[in-house]
N, C-alpha and C positions, 0 to 999 in steps of 0.2 A: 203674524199677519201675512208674513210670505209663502207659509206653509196652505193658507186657507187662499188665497192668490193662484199657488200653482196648482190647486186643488179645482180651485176654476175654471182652470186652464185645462188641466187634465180630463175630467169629465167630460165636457164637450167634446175636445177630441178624441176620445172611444167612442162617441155617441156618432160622431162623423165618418170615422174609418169603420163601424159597425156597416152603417149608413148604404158606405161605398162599396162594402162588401155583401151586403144585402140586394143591392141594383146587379151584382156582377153575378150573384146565385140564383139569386129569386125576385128579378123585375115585376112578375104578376103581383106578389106580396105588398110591393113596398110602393111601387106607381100607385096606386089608390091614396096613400096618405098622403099625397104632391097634388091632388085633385087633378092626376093624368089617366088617360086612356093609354092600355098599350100597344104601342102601334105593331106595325110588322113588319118586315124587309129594312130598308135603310130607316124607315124611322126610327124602328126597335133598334137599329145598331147603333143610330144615333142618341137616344135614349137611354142605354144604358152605356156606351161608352161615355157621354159627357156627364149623367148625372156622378157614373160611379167614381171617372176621373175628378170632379168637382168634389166629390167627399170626400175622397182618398187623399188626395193635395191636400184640402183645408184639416182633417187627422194629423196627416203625417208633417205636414211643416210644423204645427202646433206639437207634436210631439217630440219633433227634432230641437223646436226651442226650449223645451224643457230639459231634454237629456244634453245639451251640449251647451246650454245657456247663451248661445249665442244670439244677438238680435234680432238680427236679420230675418232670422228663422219667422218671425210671428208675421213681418210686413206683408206676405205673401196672404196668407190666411185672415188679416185688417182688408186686403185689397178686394180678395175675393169675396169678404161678407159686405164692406164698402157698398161695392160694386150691384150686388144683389138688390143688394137693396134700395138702391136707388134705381136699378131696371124695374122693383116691385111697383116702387115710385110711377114712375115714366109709363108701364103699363096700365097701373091705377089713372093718372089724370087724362094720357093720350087714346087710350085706345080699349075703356071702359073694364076691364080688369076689377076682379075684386081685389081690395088692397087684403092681403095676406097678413094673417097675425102670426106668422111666423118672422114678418118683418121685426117683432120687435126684441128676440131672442138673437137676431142677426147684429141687429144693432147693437145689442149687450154682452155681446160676444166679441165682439169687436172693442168695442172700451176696454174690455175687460183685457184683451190682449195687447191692443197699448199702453195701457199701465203697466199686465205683465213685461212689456218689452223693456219699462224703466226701471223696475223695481227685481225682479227676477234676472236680466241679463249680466252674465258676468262677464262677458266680451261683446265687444262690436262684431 
């Protein structure tokens, strides 16, 4: 069971640090599957430094939990999909936003990282 756990762990984060490494090569590519336009000057900079920093983060802490089994490692990458998703939220009811079905792989991902955090950590 733990094998198939960190298995689900894993995968997303390749698919994240892919992600964030995608926004940091080839912004034109990958803005279209986010339902963004890409901008230019500071918005491009802001565009691809936050999305690829938001990938890279949610990757690499999810894989630092894995390789060192420490806990802590996952709260970061819970926080930030948390956190998503309830802006998905907040944009869906306040401010006429489609609600995003990618909200619900955020949410799954997210579970799935808190149980990793009990079942897989072998330190605090």
């Amino acid at each position: 069971m733990n094998r198939i756990l960190g298995l689900l762990v894993l995968l997303p984060a390749i698919f994240f640090v892919v992600t964030g490494v995608r926004w940091l090569v080839a912004p034109a590519g990958i803005a279209p599957e986010f339902g963004l336009a890409l901008g230019e000057g500071l918005g491009l900079s802001s565009q691809v430094g936050d999305m690829s920093g938001f990938f890279l983060t949610l990757g690499i802490c999810m894989l630092a939990a894995l390789v060192s089994g420490r806990r802590t490692w996952y709260y970061p990458a819970v926080l930030l999909l948390s956190l998503t998703a309830m802006g998905r939220v907040v944009a869906w009811l306040l401010h006429d936003a489609a609600l995003a079905p990618q909200i619900v792989v955020e949410i799954l991902v997210a579970v799935i990282l808190v149980i990793a955090s009990r079942r897989l950590a072998r330190e605090l």
